[in-house]
N, C-alpha and C positions, 0 to 999 in steps of 0.2 A: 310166208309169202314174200319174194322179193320184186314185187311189184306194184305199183299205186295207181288207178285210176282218177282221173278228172275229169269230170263228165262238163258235158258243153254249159249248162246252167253254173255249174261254178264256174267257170272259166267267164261266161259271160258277167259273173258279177265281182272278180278279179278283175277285167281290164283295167277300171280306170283307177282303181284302189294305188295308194302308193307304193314303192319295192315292198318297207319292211310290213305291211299288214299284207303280202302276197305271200312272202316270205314266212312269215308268220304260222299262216293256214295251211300252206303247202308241205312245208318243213317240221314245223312244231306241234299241231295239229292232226292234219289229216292222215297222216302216216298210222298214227296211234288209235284210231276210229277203232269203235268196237264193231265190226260190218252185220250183225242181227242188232241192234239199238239204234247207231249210230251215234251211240256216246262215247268221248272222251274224257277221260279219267278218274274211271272208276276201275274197270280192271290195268289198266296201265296208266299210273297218275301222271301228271303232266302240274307244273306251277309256271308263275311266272318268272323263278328263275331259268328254269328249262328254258323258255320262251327266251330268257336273253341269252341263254348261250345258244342256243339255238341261230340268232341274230349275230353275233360274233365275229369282227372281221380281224384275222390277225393281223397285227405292224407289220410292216413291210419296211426299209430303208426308207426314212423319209416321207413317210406318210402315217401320222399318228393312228393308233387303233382305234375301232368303236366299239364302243358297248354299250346299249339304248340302258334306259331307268328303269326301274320297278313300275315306275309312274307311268312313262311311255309303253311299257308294256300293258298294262291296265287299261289304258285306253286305245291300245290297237285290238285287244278283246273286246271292248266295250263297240269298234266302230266298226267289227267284225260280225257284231250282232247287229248293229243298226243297219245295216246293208243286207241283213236277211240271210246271212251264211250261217250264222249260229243261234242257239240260241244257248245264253247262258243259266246254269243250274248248280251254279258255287255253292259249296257252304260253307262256315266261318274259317274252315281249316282247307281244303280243298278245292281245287280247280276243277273245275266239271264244266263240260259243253256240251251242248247234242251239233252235228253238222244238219244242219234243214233241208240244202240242197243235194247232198251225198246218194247216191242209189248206187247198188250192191247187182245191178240188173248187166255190166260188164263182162 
């Protein structure tokens, strides 16, 4: 499928989130959805390194590069659950999400 829906419920609970946790969902995330579960990363894993390169902005002349933390990574999952888009289902080795708001009715 070279296409992704975002249905108005996520989007409504995106606005006011900041770029990199939009970023995040949109790009690292939801792309990967399993569309019968709505879980990511069990058939297509996903970690938080993904998630920072995911986030990744290359140098340019003069303007240094970014690349968020392990840490900030962690807690932009973590505030991605508290806002109700995710819920999270890790286990000690694995990144696992379900997307809550997601429908597949597109």
């Amino acid at each position: 499928m070279d296409f992704l829906f975002i249905n108005r419920r996520e989007l409504d609970a995106l606005i006011e989130l900041p770029l990199i946790q939009r970023v995040v969902y949109i790009m690292g995330i939801r792309p990967y959805m399993d569309r019968a579960t709505f879980i990511v990363g069990i058939k297509r894993r996903i970690s938080y390194q993904s998630l920072r390169e995911t986030c990744y902005v290359a140098p340019i002349p003069g303007v240094k590069a970014e690349y968020p933390s392990y840490q900030q990574m962690k807690r932009v999952v973590k505030s991605l659950a508290r806002v109700g888009l995710l819920e999270i289902r890790s286990t000690p080795r694995n990144l696992i999400v379900r997307c809550l708001l997601a429908d597949t009715k597109a």
